[in-house]
N, C-alpha and C positions, 0 to 999 in steps of 0.2 A: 579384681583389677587393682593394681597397686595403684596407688598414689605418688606423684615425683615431689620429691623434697625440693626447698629451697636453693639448698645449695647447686645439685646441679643443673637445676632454670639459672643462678646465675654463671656458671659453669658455662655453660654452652649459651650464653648472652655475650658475655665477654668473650669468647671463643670467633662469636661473629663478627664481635666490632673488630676485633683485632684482624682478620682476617677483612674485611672491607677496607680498614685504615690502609692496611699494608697493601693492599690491589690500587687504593686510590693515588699511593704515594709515589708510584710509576711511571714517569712519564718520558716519554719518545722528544726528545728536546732536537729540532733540527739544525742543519748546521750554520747557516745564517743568524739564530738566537744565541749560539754559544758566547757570543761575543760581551753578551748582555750579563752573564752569570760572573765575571769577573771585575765586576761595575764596582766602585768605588762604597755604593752604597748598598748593595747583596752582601758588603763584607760585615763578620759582626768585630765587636767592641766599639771604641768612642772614634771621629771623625777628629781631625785635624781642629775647627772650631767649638767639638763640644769640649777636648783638651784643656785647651784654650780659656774656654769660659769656667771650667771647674779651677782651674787656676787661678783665675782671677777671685770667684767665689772663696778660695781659702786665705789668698791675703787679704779679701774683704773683709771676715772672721776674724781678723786675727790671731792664727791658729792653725797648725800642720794638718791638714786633713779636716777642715770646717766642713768641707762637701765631702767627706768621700766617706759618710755613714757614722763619724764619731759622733756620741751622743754631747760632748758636754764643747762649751766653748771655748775661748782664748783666755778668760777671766779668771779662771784658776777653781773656779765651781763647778759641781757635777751635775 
């Protein structure tokens, strides 16, 4: 009797989930809901006040991009 190697137990593990994800990610959306899928907040990126607030945060800093992930600040140190 052979023995099954690891690799393809995880071979055909992965094989499943992926195959379960992609059945679960299908859904029959009625026509009454569709209305909801274009909602202001289904959208991605930043909202009108999160804008807002990151702007405020970088002249709070001091500094062109104090929020938006620069590491060093308006001081002129790193």
């Amino acid at each position: 009797m052979r023995k099954a190697n690891s690799g393809s137990i995880l071979l055909v593990a992965t094989g499943t989930l992926l195959v379960l994800l992609f059945t679960q990610s299908c859904v029959a959306v009625k026509p009454y809901q569709r209305m909801y899928l274009n909602d202001e907040s289904m959208q991605l990126g930043k909202t009108g006040m999160e804008k807002f607030d990151e702007n405020v945060h970088t002249y709070r800093e001091g500094s062109s991009g104090g929020g938006s992930g620069k590491s060093s600040g308006g001081c002129g140190c790193n």
